[in-house]
BAFI-3210 file (N, C-alpha, C; in Angstrom, 3 decimals, decimal comma, padded with zeros to 6 digits):
// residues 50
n [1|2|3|4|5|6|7|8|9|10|11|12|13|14|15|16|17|18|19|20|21|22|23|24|25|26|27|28|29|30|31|32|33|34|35|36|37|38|39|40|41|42|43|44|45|46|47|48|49|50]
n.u [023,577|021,985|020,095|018,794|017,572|016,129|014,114|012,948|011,368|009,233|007,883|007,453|005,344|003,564|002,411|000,717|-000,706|-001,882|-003,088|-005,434|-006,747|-010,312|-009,964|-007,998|-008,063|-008,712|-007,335|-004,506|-004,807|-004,983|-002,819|000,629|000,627|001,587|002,812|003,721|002,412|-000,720|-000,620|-000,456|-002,521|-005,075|-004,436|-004,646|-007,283|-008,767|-011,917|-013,635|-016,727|-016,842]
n.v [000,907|000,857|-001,081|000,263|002,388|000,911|-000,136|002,502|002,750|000,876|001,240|003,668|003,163|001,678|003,050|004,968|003,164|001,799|004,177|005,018|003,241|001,646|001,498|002,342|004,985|004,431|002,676|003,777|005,603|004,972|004,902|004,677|002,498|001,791|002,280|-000,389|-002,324|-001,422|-002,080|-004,886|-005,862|-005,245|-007,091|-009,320|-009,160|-008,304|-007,845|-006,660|-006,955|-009,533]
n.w [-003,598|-005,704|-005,130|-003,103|-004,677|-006,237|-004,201|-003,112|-005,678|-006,070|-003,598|-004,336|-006,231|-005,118|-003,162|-005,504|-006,023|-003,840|-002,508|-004,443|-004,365|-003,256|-000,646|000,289|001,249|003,707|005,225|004,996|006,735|009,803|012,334|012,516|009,911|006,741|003,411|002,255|004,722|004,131|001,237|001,216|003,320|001,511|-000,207|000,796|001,616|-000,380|-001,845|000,216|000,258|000,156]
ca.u [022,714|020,980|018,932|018,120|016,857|014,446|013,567|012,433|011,000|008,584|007,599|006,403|004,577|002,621|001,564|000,382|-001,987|-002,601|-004,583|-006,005|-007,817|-011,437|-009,919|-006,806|-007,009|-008,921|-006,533|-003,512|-005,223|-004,211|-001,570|001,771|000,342|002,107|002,047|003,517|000,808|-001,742|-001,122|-000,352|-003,866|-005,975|-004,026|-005,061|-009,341|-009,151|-013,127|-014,311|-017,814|-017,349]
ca.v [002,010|000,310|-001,677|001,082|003,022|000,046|-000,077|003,195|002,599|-000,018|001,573|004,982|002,627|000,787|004,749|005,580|002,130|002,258|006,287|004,095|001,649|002,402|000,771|002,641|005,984|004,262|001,912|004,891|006,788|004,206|005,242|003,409|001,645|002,178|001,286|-001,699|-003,007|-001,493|-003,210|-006,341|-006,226|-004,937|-008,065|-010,461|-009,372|-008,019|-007,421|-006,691|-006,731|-011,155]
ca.w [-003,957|-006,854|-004,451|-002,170|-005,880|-006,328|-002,798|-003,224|-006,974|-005,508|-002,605|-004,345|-006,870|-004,341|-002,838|-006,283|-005,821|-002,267|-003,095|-005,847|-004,505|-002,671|000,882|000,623|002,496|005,464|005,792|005,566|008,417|011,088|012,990|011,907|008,777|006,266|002,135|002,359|005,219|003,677|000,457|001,860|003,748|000,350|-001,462|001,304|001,418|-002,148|-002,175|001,655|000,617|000,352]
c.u [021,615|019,221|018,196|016,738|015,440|013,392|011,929|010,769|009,411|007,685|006,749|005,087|003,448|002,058|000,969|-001,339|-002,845|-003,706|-005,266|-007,018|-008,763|-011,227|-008,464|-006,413|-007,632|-007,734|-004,885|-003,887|-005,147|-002,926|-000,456|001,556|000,962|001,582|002,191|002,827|-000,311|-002,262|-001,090|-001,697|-004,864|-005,238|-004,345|-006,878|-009,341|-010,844|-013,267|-015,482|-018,006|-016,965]
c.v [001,585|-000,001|-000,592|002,488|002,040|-000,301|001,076|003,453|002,094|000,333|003,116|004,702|002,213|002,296|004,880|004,843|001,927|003,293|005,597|003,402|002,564|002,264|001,981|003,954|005,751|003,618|002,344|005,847|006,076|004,809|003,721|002,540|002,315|001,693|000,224|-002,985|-002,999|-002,578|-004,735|-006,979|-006,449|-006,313|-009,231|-010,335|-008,887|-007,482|-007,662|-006,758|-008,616|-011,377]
c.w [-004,920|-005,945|-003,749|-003,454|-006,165|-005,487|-003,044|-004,751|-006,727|-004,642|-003,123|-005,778|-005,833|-003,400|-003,590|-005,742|-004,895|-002,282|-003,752|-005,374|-002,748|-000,961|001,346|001,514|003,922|005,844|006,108|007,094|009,769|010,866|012,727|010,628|007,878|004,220|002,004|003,299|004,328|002,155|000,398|002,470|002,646|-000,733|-000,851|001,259|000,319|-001,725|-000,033|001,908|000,582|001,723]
res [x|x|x|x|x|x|x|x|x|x|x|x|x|x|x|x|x|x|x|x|x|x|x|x|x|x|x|x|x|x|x|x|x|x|x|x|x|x|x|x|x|x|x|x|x|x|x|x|x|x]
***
């Protein structure tokens, strides 16, 4: 249970950041993407305008 508490912990952190950041609700409005894609993508191009 612990784990499944930090699972969760983690996961509604990286939502807060995801809303947060200027890429983050295009990249929620794909179908199936989720937060942990999205921030996985926004942590691989970081700046999309280089």
């Amino acid at each position: 249970m612990e784990l499944l508490t930090k699972r969760d912990t983690i996961t509604s952190m990286l939502r807060v950041q995801v809303k947060a950041h200027p890429y983050g609700s295009i990249l929620l409005s794909f179908p199936f993407l989720g937060e942990i894609a999205a921030s996985t993508i926004i942590g691989i191009f970081k700046d999309i305008e280089r």
